[in-house]
C-alpha positions as CSV (number, residue, x, y, z in Angstrom):
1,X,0.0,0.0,0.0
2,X,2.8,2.4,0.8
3,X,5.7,2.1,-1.7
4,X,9.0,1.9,0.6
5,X,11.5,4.3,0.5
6,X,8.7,7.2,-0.3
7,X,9.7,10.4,1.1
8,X,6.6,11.9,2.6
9,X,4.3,14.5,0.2
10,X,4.5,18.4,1.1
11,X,1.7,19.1,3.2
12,X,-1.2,20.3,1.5
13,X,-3.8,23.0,2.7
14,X,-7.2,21.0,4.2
15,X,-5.2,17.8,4.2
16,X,-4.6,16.3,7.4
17,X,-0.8,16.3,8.5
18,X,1.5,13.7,10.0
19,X,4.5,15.2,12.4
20,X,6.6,12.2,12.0
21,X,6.6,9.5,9.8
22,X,7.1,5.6,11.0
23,X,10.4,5.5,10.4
24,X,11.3,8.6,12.7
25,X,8.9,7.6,15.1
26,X,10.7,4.6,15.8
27,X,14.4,6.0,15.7
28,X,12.9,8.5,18.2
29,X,11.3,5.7,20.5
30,X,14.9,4.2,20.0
31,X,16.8,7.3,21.4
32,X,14.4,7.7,24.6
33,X,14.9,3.5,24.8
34,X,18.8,3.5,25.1
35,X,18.7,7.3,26.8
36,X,16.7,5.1,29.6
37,X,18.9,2.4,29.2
38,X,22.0,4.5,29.5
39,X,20.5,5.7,32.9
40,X,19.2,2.0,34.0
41,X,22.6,1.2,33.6
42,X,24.6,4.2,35.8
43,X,21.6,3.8,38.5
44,X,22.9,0.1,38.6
45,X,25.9,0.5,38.9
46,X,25.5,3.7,41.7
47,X,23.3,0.9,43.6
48,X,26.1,-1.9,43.5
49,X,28.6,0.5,45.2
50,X,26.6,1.6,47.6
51,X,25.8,-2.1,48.5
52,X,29.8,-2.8,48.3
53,X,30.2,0.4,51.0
54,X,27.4,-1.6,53.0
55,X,28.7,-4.9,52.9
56,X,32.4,-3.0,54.0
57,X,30.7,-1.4,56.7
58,X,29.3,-4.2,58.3
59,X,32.6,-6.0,58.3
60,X,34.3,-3.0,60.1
61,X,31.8,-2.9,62.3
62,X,32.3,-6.4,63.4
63,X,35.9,-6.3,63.6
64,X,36.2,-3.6,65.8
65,X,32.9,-5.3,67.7
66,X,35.2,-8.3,68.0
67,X,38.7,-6.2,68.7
68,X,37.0,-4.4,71.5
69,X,35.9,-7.7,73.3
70,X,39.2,-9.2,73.0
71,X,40.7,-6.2,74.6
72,X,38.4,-6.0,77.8
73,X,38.9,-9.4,78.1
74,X,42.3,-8.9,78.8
75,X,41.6,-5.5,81.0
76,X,39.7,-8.4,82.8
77,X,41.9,-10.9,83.1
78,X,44.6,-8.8,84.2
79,X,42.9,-7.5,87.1
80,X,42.0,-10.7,87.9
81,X,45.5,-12.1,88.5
82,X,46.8,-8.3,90.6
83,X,44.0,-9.4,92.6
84,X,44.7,-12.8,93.3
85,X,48.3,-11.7,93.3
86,X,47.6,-9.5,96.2
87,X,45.5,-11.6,97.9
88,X,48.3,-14.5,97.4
89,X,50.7,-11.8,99.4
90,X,48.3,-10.7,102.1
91,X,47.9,-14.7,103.1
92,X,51.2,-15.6,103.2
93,X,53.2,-12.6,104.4
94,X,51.1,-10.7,107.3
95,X,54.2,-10.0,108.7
96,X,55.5,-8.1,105.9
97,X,51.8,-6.6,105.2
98,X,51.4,-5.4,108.8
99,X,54.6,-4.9,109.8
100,X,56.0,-2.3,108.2
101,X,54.8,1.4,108.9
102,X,53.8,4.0,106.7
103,X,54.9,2.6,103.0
104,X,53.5,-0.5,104.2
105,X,50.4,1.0,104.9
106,X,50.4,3.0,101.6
107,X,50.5,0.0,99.5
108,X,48.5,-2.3,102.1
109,X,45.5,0.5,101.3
110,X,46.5,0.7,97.7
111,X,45.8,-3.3,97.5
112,X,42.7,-2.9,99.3
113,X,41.3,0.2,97.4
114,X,42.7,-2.0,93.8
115,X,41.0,-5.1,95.5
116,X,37.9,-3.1,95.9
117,X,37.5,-1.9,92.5
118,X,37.9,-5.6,90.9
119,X,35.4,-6.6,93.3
120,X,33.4,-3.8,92.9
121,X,30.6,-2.5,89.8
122,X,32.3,-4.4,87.0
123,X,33.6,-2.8,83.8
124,X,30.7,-3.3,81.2
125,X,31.5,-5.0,78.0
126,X,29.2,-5.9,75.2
127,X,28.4,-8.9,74.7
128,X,30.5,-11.3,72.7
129,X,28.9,-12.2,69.0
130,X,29.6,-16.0,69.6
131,X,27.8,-15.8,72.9
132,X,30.4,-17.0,74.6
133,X,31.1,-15.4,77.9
134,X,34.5,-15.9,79.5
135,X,35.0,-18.1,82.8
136,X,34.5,-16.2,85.5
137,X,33.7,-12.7,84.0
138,X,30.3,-11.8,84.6
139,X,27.7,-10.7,82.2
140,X,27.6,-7.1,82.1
141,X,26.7,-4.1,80.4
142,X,27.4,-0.6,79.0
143,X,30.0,0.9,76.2
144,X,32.8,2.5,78.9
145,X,35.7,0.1,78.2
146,X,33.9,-0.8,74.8
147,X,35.1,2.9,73.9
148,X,38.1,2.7,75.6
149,X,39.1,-0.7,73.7
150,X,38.5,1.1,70.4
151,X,40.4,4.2,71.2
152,X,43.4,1.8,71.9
153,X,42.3,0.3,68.3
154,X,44.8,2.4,66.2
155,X,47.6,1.6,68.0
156,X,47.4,-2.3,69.0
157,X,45.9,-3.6,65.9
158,X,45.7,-2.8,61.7
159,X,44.0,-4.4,58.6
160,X,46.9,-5.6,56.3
161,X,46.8,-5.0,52.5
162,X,45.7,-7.8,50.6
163,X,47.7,-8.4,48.0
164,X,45.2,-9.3,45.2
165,X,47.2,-11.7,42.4
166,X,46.0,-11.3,38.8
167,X,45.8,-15.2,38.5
168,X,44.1,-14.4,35.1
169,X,43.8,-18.4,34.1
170,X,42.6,-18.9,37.6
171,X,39.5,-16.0,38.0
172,X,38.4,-16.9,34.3
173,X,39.0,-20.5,33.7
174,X,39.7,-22.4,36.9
175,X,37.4,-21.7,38.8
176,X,33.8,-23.9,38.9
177,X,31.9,-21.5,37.0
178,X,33.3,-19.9,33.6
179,X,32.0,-16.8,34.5
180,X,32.7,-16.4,38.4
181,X,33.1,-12.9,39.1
182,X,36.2,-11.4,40.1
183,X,34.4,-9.6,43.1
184,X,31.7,-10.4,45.3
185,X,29.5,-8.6,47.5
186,X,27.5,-9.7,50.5
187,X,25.3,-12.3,50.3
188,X,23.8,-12.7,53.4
189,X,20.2,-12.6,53.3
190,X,17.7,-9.7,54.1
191,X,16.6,-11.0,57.8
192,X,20.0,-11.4,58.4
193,X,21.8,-8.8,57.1
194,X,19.3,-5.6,58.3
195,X,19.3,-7.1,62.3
196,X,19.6,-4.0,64.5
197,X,22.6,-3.2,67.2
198,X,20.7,-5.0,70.0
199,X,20.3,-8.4,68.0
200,X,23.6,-9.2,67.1
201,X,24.8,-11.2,69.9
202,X,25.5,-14.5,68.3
203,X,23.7,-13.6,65.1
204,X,27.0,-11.4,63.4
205,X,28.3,-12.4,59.6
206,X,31.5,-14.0,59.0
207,X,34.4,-14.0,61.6
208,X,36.4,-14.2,58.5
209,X,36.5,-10.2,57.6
210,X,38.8,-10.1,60.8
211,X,40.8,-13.2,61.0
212,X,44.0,-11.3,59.4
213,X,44.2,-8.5,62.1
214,X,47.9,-8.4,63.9
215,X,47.1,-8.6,67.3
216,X,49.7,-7.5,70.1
217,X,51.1,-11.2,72.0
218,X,49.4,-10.3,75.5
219,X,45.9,-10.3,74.0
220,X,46.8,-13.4,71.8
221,X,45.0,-15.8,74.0
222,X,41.9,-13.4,74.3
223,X,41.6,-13.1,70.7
224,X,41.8,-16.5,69.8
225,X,39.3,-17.4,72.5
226,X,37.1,-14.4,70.8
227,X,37.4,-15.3,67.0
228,X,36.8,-18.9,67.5
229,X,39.4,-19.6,64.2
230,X,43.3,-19.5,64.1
231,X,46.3,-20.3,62.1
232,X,47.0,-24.5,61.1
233,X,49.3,-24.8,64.3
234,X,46.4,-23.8,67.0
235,X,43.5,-25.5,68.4
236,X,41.0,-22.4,69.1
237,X,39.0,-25.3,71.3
238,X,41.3,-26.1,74.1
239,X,38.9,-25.8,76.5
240,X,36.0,-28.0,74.8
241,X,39.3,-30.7,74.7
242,X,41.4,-31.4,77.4
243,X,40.2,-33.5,79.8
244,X,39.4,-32.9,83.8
245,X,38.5,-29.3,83.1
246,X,35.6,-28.4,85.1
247,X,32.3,-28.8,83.6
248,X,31.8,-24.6,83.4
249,X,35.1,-24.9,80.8
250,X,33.9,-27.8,79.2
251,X,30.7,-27.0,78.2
252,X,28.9,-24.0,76.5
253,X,25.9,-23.3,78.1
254,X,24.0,-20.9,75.7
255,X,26.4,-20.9,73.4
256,X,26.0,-19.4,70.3
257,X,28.6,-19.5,67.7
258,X,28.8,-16.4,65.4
259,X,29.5,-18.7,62.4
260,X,26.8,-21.5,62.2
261,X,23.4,-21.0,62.2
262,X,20.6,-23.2,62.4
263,X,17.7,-22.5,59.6
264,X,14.1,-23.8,60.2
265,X,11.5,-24.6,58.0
266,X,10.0,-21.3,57.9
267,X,13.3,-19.9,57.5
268,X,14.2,-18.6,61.1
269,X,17.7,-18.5,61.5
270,X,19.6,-19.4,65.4
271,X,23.1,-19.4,66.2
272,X,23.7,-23.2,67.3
273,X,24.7,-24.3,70.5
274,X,27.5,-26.4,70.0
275,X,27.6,-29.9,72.3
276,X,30.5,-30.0,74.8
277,X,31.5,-32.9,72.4
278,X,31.7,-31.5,69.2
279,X,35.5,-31.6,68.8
280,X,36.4,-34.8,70.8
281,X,35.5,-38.4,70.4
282,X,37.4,-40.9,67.9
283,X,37.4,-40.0,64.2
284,X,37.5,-36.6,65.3
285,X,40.8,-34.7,63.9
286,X,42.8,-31.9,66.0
287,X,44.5,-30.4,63.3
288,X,46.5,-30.9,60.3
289,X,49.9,-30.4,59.6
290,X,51.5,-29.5,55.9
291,X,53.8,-32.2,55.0
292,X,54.2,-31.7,51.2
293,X,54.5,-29.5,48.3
294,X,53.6,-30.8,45.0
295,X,55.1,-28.0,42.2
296,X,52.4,-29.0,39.2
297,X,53.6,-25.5,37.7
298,X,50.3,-25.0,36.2
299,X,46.8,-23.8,38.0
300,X,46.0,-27.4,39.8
301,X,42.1,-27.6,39.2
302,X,41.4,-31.4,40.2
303,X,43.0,-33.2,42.8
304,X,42.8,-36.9,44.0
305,X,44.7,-39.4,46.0
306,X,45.2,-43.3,45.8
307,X,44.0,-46.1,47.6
308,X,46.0,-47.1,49.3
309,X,47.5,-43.6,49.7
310,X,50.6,-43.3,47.8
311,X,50.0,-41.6,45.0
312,X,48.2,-38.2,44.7
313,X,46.8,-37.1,40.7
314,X,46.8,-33.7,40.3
315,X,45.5,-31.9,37.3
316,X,45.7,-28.6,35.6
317,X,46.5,-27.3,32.1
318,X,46.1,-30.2,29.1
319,X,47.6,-32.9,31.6
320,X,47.4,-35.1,34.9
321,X,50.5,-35.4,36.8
322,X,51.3,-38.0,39.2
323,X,53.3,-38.0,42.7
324,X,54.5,-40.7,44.6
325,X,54.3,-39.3,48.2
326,X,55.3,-42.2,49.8
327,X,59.1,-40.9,49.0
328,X,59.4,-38.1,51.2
329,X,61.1,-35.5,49.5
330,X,60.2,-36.0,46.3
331,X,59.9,-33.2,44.2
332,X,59.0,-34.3,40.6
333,X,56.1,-36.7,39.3
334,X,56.8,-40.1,38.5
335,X,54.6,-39.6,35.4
336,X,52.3,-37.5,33.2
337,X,49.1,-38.2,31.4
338,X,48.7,-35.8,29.0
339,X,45.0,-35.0,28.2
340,X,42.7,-33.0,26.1
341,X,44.1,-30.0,23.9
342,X,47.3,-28.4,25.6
343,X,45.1,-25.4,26.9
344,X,42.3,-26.9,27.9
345,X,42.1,-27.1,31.8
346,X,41.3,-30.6,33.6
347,X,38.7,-30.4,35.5
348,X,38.2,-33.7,37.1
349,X,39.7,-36.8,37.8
350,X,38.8,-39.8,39.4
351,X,39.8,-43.4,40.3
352,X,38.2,-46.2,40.2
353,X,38.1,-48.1,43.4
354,X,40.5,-50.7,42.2
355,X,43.3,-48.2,41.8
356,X,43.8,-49.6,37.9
357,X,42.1,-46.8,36.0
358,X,41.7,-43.0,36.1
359,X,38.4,-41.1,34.1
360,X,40.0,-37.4,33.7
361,X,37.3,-34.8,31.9
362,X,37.7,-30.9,31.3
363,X,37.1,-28.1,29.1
364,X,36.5,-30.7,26.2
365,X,33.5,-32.7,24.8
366,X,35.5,-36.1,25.7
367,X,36.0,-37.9,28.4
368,X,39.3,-40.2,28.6
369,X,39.8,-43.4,30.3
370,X,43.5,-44.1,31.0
371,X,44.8,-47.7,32.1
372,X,47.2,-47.3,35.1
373,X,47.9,-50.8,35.2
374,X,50.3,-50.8,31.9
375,X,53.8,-50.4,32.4
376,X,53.4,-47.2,30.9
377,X,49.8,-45.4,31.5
378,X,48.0,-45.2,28.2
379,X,44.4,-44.3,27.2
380,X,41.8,-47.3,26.7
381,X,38.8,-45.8,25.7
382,X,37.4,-42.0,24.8
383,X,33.6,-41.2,25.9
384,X,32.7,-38.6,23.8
385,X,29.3,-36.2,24.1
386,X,27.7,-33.4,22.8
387,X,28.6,-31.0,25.4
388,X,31.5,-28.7,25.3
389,X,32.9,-29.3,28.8
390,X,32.6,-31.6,31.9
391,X,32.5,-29.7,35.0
392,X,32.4,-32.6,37.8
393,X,32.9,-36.6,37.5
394,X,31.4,-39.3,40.3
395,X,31.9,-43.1,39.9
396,X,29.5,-45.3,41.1
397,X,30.0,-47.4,44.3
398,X,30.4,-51.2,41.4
399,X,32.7,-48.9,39.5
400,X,30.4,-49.9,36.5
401,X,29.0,-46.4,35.6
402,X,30.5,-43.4,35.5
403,X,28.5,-40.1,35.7
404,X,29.5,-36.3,34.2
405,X,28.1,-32.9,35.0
406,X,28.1,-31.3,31.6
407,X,28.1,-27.2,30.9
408,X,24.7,-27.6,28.6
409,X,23.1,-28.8,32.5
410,X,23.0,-32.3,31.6
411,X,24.3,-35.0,33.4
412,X,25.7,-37.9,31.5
413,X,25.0,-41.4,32.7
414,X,27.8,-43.9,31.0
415,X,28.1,-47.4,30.9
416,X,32.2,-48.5,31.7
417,X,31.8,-51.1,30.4
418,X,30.7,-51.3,27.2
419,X,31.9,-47.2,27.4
420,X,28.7,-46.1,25.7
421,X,26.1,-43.4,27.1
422,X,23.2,-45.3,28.6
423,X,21.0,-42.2,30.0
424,X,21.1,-38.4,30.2
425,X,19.7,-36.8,33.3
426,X,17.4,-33.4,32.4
427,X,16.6,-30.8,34.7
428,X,19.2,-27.9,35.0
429,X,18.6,-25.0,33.4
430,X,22.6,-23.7,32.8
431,X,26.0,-25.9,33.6
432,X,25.9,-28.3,36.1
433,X,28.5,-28.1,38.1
434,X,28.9,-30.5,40.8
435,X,27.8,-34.2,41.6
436,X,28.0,-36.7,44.5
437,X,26.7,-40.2,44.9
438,X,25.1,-42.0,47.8
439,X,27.3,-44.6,49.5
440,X,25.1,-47.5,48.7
441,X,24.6,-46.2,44.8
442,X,20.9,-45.2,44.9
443,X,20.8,-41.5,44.7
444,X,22.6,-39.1,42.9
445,X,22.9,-35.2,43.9
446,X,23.7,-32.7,41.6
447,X,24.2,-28.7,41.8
448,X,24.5,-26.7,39.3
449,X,24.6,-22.7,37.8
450,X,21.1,-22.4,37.8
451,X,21.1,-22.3,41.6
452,X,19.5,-25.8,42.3
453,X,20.5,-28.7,44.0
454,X,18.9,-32.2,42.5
455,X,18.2,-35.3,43.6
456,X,17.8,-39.0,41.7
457,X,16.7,-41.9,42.0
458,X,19.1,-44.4,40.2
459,X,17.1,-47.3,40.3
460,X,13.8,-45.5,38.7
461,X,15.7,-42.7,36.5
462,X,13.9,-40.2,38.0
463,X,14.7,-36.5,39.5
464,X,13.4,-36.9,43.6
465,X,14.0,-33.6,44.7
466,X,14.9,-30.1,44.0
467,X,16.3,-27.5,46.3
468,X,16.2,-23.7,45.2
469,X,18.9,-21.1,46.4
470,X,20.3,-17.4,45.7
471,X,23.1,-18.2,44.5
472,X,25.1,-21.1,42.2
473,X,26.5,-23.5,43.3
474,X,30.1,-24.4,43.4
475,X,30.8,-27.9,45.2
476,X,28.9,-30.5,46.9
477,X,29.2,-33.7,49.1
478,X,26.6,-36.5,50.4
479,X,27.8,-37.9,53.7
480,X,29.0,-41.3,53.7
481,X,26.7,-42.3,56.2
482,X,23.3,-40.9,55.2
483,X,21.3,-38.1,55.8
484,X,23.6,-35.2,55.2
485,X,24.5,-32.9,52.1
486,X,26.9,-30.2,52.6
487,X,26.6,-27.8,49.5
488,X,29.4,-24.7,48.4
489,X,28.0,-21.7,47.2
490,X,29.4,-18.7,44.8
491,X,27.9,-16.4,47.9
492,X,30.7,-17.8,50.3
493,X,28.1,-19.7,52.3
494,X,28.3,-23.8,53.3
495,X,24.7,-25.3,53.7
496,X,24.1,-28.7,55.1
497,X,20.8,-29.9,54.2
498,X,19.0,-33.0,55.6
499,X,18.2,-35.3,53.0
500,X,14.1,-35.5,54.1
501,X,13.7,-33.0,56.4
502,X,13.3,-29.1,55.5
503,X,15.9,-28.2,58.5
504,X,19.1,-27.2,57.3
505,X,22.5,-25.5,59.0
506,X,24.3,-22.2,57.3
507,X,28.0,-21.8,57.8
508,X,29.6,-18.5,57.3
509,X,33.9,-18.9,57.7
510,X,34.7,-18.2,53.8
511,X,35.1,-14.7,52.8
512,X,34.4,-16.0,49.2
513,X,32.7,-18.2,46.8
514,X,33.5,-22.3,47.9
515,X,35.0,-24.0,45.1
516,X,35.5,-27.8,46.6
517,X,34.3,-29.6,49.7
518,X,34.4,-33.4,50.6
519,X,33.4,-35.5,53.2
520,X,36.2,-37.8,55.4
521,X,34.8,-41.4,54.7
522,X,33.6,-41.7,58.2
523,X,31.1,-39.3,57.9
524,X,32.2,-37.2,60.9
525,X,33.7,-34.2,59.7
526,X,33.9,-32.6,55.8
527,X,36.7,-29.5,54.7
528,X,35.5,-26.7,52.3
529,X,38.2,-24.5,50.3
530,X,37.2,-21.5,48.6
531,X,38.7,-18.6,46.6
532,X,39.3,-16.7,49.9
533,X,42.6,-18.9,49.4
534,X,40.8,-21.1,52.8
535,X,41.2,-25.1,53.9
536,X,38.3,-25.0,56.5
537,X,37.6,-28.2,58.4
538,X,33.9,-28.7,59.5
539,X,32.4,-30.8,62.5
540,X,29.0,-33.2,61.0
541,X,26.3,-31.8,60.4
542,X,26.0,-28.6,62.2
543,X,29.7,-27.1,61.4
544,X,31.6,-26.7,64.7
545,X,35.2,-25.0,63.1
546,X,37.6,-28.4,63.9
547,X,40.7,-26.4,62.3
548,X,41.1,-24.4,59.4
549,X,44.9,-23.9,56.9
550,X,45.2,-20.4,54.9
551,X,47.2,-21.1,51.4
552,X,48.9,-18.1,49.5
553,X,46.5,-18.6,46.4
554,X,42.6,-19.9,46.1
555,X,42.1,-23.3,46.8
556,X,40.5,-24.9,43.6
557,X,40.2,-28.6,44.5
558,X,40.3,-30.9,47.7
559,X,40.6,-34.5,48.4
560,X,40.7,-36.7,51.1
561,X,42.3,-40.6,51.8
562,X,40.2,-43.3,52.5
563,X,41.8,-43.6,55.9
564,X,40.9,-40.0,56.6
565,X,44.7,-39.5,56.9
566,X,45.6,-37.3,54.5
567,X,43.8,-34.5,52.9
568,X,45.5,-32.8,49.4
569,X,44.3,-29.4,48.1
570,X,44.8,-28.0,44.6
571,X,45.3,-24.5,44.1
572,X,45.6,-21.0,41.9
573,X,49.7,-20.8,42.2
574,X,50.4,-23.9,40.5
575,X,50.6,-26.2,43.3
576,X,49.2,-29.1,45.3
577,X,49.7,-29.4,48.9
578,X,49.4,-32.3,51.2
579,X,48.3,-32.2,54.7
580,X,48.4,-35.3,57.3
581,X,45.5,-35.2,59.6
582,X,46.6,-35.3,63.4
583,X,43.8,-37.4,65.4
């Protein structure tokens, strides 16, 4: 009807007349579209650094709420010993105290007026965010030495600069998702986040922000007691330890640590009350000690160790490297599998349980199968699917299937055997990036991008259940024993979910997105690493801190022996490291 490309007739006099034609119409709609764009976008990005400031705020605030408990601690406990001191001198030297005249008398008063004031009103101090309140110190309140503890701040304690690598490979590549951003703001949610001065006793966020503070050696002891975390060398639970303590040391009445939270049904979430037995009892680690280096020389994104343990499989860049750690001292693999294209990262590798074959996949469509058996390790078979990557591998308890997360969300079911694909499992919506299988080879749990955890039933083909969350997931493991599934998240939380009931426990130690956890094979205790460059150890299910190892890089990948001996972790400056667990 209209013949394109007609420039519009001259208006005419008693005609009606059109302003703008179609064309300009729409090119002017287009200009108001991307102005509002233009402006959607630099509102966006106001609003994500003012949430940044927020998110720093609150973790200021919490360190010096934490610094200034740790300091009147010590105020405390050094009063506490001049006092007994003096008493200790009064009892056994009433000669000496009554004896001598006038600068006797001076300092006899001097003790009494000092004994007086310990014994007297006591000093207020806040109350501690774990909720634990210090032997013999009693509950009090007010802000006097609160203040005075910050004012002494400046000089006793500082935040050092983090030096922030440019592990390019590592941020872009390495990491679980493709895509993981290089920075990430709070994620804690809305209830939690917005609580009010007066609720934050046993309810604050991460202990983490502050864990780096240099704190002077006489509050050492204070502090540690305060930040319930330390280096690899120290047990910050003594107290719940060593036996014939009394039973006020031993157990934590009201306790309420500042890290885990419980998270009901209707989503209410309560500090937990650890059991006086939470970090003793058999299977039960006290720390772990580094006993090995393993220079891969690329970024070591899959890790996994022998069974028996002897030899540890690390891999990175285009090729698995093994280590015979049974050789102390050794410093260069006894061989090296080389897999996919040369600069396509591994991203998992795993053994079957007879120790005779390893399934490596990565940033490639195929799936190799090598024979360790040979004389020299060679590939047997290549499984080859349609997706461009495998994320995650698991191997079922009959070593007869093997599954694969895939980045097009599928999860790849193949037969070992006859090394064909048998099923496909259908349900995420983006890259799935983490799987785990049930000890007795029923269920199979998956988490993936698109913020879900899944379960299936093996026997009927058939997704069980579906778990929603905020955020992707990174890692996940299913408890060797049943009922527990501890799940890594990009938002630097660790959830453990009950496999039936809606009741769930929130961890918050990582400063950053988790990127591997695993469970020790007796079910009692799991470790996390994350890009915060963390080793965190975890008590079953509710996440009591056992002990916790800070690398120089982020911590990619984790595994632990069979024996629950030996834990190896892979990380962003081209390294493994292996770490012998100390019952």
């Amino acid at each position: 009807m209209y013949p394109q490309g007609r420039h519009p007739a001259p208006h005419q006099p008693g005609q009606p007349g059109f302003k703008f034609t179609v064309a300009e119409s729409c090119d002017r709609i287009k200009d108001e579209f991307q102005f509002l764009q233009a402006q959607y976008h630099s509102l966006k990005v106001e609003y994500d650094k003012l949430a940044n400031e927020k998110t720093e705020m609150q973790r200021h605030y919490v360190m010096y709420y934490e610094m200034s408990y740790g300091l009147n601690i010590e105020m405390h406990k050094q009063v506490g010993i001049i006092t007994r001191l003096i008493f200790s001198a009064r009892w056994f030297f009433p000669v000496l105290c009554g004896g001598v005249s006038d600068p006797g008398g001076q300092q006899q008063l001097q003790a009494q007026h000092l004994s007086h004031a310990a014994h007297g009103p006591p000093v207020q101090l806040p109350p501690h965010p774990s909720g634990l309140q210090p032997p013999g110190i009693p509950p009090v309140t007010g802000s006097g030495s609160g203040l005075l503890a910050l004012g002494a701040l400046g000089s006793q304690a500082h935040l050092p600069v983090k030096d922030e690598k440019n592990h390019h490979d590592l941020e872009h590549r390495a990491a679980p998702a493709l895509r993981t951003p290089l920075s990430i703001a709070g994620s804690y949610p809305t209830p939690f986040a917005m609580m009010g001065h007066h609720e934050m006793n046993g309810g604050l966020t991460s202990p983490g922000v502050y864990a780096g503070l240099h704190i002077s050696p006489q509050m050492s002891a204070a502090a540690a007691a305060a930040y319930g975390r330390s280096p690899m060398g120290f047990d910050p639970h003594t107290h719940m330890r060593a036996p014939g303590l009394p039973a006020s040391l031993t157990s934590i009445s009201g306790g309420k640590p500042a890290y885990s939270f419980h998270v009901s049904a209707d989503g209410q979430m309560q500090p937990v009350p650890f059991p006086p037995d939470a970090l003793i009892g058999p299977g039960i680690p006290r720390h772990a000690r580094q006993i090995n280096t393993l220079s891969h020389g690329e970024v070591v994104c899959a890790v996994t160790i022998s069974n028996p343990t002897r030899h540890v499989y690390t891999g990175g860049k285009g090729c698995v490297k093994i280590w015979d750690i049974s050789q102390p001292g050794s410093k260069s693999p006894v061989s090296q599998l080389d897999c996919l294209n040369r600069d396509n990262y591994i991203r998992s590798c795993k053994l079957l349980p007879d120790g005779r074959t390893l399934i490596v996949g990565g940033e490639a469509s195929t799936l190799t199968i090598w024979d360790l058996a040979s004389q020299t390790p060679r590939i047997k078979a290549e499984l080859t699917s349609s997706a461009p990557a495998c994320y995650a591998l698991a191997i079922s308890p009959d070593a007869k299937v093997c599954f694969s997360c895939c980045s097009d969300g599928n999860i790849a079911v193949w037969d070992l055997h006859n090394q064909t694909l048998v099923r496909q499992f259908q349900g995420h919506t983006d890259g799935a990036s983490c799987i785990d299988i049930s000890h007795d080879g029923t269920k199979l749990w998956t988490g993936g991008l698109d913020n879900t955890v899944r379960s299936w039933d093996l026997r009927e083909g058939r997704q069980l259940q579906q778990h929603d969350f905020t955020s992707q997931i990174f890692s996940l493991g299913y408890c060797p024993t049943g009922e527990w599934l501890a799940v890594g998240m990009e938002s630097s939380n660790v959830e453990v979910l009950h496999h039936s009931k809606p009741d769930k426990y929130q961890l918050h130690l990582h400063e950053s997105c988790v990127l591997s956890l695993k469970f020790a094979y007796c079910g009692k205790w799991f470790v996390s690493t994350g890009k915060d460059n963390l080793l965190n150890a975890w008590r079953t299910p509710y996440g009591a801190s056992i002990f916790q190892s800070k690398e120089s890089s982020s911590v990619l990948s984790c595994d632990i022996s069979t024996d629950d001996k030996y834990i190896v972790t892979g990380s962003g400056d081209k390294k493994a490291t292996v770490y012998e667990v100390i019952y």
